[in-house]
C-alpha positions as CSV (number, residue, x, y, z in Angstrom):
1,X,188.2,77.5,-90.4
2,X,188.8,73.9,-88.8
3,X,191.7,73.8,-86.3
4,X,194.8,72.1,-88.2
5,X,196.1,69.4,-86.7
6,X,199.7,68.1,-87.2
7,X,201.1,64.6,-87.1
8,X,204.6,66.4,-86.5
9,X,206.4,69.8,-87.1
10,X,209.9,69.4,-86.4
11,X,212.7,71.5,-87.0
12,X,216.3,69.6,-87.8
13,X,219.8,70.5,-88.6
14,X,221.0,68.7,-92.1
15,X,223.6,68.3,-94.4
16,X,223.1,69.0,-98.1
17,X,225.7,67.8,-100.9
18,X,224.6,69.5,-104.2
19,X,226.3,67.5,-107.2
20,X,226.0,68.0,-110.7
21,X,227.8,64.9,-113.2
22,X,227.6,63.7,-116.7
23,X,226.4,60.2,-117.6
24,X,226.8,58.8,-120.9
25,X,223.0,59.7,-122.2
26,X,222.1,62.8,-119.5
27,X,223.3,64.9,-116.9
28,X,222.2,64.5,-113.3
29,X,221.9,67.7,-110.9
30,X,221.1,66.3,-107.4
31,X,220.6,67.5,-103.7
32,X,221.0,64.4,-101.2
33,X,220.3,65.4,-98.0
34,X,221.3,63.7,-94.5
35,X,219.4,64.1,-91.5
36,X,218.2,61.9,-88.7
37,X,214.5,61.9,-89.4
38,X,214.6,58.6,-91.9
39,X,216.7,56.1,-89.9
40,X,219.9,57.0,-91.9
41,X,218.3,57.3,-95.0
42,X,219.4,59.7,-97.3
43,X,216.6,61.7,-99.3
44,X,218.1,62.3,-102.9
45,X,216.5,64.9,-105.4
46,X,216.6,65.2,-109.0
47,X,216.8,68.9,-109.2
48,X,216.2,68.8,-113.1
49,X,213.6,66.0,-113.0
50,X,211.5,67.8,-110.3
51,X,211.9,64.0,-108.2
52,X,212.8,62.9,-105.1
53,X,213.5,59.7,-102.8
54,X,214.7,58.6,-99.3
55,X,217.3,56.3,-100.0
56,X,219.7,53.6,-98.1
57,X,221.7,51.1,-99.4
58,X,218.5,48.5,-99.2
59,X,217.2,50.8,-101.6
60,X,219.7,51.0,-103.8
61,X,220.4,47.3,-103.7
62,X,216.5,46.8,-104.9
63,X,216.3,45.9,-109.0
64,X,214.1,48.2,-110.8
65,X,213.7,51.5,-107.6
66,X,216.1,53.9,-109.2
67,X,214.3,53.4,-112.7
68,X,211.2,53.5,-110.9
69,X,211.6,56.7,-108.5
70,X,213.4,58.7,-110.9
71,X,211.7,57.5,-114.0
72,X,215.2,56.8,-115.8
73,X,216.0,54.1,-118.4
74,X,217.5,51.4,-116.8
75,X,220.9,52.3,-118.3
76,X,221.1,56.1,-116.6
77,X,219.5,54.1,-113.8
78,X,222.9,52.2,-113.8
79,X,224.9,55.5,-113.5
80,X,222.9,56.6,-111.2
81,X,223.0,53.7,-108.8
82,X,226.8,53.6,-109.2
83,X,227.2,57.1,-108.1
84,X,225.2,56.9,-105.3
85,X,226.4,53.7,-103.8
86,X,230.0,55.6,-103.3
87,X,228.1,58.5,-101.2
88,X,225.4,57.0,-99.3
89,X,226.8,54.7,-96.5
């Protein structure tokens, strides 16, 4: 066996808000994390949808990532985008 080699391995203290709401069309189950690692980023998970992304407020602010990164209709992608633009700063 090849020695591994690692670009990183870092441990890090975080700061996980599990949330579960009701849209109008589905329900969204989500993990958003906090740490330092991704310049204030936040990196949200769609615990039901097996789907993540690091998010900021650039992100959220860009037409058509949400529907993309979370494969969502552009209406739950609405939802979505208005939930998380109250919690990620």
């Amino acid at each position: 066996m090849t020695e591994r080699f690692f670009l990183y391995d870092d441990t890090e203290e975080t700061k996980t808000r599990f949330v579960s709401f009701m849209g109008d069309h589905q329900r969204f189950d989500l993990a958003i994390m906090y740490s330092d690692r991704y310049y204030g980023k936040a990196i949200v998970m769609d615990i039901q949808g097996s789907r993540f992304a690091i998010l900021g407020q650039d992100d959220l602010d860009e037409q058509g990532y949400l529907e993309h990164a979370f494969k969502l209709s552009e209406q739950d992608a609405s939802e979505l985008r208005e939930f998380l633009n109250e919690v990620i700063l």
